[in-house]
PASEBA-1860 file (N, C-alpha, C; in nm, 3 decimals):
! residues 86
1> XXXXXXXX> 5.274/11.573/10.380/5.253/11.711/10.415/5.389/11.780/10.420 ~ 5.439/11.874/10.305/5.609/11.903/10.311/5.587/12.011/10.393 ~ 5.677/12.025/10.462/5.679/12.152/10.534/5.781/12.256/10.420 ~ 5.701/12.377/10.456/5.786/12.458/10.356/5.878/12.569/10.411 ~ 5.822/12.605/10.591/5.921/12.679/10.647/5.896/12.642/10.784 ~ 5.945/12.727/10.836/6.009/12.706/11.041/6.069/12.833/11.079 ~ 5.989/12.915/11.161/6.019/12.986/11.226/6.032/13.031/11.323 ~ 6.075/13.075/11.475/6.051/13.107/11.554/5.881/12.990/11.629
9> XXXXXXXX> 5.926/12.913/11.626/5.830/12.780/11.724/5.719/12.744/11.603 ~ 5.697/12.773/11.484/5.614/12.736/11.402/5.663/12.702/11.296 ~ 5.566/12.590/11.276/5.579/12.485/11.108/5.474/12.560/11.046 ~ 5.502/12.572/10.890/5.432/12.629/10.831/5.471/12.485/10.699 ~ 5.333/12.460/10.680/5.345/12.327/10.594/5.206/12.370/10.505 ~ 5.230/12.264/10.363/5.105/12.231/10.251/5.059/12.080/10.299 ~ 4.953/12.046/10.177/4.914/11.937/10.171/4.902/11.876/10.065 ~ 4.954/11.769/9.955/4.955/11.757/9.902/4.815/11.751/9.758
17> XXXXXXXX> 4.736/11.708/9.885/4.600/11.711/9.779/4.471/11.802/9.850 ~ 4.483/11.920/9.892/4.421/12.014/9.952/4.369/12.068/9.837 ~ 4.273/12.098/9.869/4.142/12.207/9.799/4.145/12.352/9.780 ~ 4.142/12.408/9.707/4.108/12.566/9.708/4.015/12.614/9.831 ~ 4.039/12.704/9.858/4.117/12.822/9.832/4.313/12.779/9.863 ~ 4.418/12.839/9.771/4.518/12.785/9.854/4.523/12.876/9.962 ~ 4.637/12.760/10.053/4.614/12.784/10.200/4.729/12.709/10.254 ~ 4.805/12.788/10.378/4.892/12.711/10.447/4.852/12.682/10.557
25> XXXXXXXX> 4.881/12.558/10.594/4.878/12.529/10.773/4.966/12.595/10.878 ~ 4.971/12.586/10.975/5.077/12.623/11.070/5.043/12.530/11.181 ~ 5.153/12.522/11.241/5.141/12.442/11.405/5.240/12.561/11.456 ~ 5.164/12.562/11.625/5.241/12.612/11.713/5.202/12.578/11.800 ~ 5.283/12.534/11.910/5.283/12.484/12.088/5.139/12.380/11.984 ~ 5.059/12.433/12.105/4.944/12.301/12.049/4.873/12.393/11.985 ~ 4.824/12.467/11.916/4.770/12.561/11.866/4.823/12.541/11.701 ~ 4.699/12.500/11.622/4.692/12.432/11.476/4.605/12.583/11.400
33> XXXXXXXX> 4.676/12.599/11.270/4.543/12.689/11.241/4.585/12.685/11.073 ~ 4.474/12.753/11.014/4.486/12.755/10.855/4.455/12.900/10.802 ~ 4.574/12.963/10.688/4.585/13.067/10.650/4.531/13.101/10.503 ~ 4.449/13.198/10.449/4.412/13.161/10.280/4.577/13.216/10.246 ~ 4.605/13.194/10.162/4.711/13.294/10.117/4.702/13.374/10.040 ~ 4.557/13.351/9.968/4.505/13.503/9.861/4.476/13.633/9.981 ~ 4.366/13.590/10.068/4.354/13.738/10.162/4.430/13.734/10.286 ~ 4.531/13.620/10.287/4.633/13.669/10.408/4.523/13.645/10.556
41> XXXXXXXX> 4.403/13.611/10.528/4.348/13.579/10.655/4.337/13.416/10.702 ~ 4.283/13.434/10.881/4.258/13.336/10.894/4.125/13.206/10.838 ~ 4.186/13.071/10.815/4.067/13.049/10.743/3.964/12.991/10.875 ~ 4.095/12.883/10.946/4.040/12.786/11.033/4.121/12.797/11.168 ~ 4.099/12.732/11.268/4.180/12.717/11.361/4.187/12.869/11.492 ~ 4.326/12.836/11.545/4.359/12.938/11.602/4.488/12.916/11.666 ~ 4.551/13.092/11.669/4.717/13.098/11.687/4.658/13.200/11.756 ~ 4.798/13.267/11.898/4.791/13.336/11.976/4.828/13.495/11.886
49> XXXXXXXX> 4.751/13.607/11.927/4.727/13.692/11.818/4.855/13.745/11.744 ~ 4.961/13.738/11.827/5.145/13.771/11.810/5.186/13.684/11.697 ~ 5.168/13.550/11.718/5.163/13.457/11.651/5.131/13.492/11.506 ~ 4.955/13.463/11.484/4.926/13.509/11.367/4.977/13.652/11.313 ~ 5.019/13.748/11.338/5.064/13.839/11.299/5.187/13.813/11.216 ~ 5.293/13.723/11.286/5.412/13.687/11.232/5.411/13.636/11.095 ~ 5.268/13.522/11.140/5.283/13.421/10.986/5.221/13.535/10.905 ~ 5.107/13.609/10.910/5.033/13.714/10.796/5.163/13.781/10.773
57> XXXXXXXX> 5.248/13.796/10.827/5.348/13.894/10.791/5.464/13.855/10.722 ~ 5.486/13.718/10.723/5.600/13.648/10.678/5.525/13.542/10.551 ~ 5.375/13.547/10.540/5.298/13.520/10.408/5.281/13.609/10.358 ~ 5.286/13.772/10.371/5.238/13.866/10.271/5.405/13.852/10.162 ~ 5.504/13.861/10.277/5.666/13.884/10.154/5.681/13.761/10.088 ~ 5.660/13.707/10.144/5.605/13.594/10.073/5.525/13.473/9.983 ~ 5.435/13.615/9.942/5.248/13.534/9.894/5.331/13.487/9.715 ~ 5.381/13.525/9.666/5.375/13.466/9.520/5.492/13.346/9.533
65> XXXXXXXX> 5.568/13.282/9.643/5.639/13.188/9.626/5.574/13.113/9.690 ~ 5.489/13.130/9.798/5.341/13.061/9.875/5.263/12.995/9.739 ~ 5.159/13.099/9.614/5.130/13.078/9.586/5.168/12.950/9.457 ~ 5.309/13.005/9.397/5.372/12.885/9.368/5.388/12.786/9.379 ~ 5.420/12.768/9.558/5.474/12.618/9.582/5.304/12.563/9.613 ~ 5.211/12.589/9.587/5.073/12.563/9.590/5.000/12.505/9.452 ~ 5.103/12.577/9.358/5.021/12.536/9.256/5.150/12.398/9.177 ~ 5.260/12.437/9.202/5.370/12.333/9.215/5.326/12.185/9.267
73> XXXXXXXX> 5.308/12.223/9.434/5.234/12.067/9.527/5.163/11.999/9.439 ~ 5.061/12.038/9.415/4.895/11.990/9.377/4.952/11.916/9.207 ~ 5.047/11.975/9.151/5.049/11.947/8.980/5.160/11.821/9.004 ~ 5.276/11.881/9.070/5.392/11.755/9.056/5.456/11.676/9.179 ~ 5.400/11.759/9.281/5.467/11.726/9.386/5.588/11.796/9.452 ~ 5.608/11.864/9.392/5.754/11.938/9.410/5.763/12.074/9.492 ~ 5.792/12.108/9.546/5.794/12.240/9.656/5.951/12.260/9.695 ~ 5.900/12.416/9.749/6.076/12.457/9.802/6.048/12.536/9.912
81> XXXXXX> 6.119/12.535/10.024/6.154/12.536/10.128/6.122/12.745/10.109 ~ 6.058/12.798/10.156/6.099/12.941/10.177/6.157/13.005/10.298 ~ 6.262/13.093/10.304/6.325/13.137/10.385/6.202/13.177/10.547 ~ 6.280/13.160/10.621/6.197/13.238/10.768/6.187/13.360/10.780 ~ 6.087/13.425/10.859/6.102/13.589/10.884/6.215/13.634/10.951 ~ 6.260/13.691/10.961/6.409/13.756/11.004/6.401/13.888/11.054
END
């Protein structure tokens, strides 16, 4: 499971052999949840609402290197690290 960023108390990670829709995970404190990255919503889980705001917000500037390292994972294995929100 590579993690692809870290921000402010959250992992934002793939999976190597995950299913469509793509989608990132996140962990925070104990609070696990799953993001689509086509509609920027939640799929599964749950983050405190501040929280999810950050990641929807730091996956929208982010959705075509998201969607990349998604279609990257799944074909070769290979992913890259994307910058944190700032």
């Amino acid at each position: 499971m590579p993690e692809i960023g870290r921000f402010l108390g959250m992992v934002i990670y793939m999976y190597f052999n995950d299913y469509n829709p793509p989608r990132i995970h996140v962990k925070y404190e104990d609070y696990r949840a799953t993001l689509d990255i086509t509609s920027l919503s939640l799929a599964s889980g749950k983050l405190p609402s501040r929280v999810l705001g950050l990641v929807i917000e730091w996956a929208e500037i982010h959705q075509q290197e998201l969607l990349a390292n998604w279609n990257s994972i799944r074909m070769s294995g290979e992913f890259h690290k994307i910058k944190p929100l700032v």
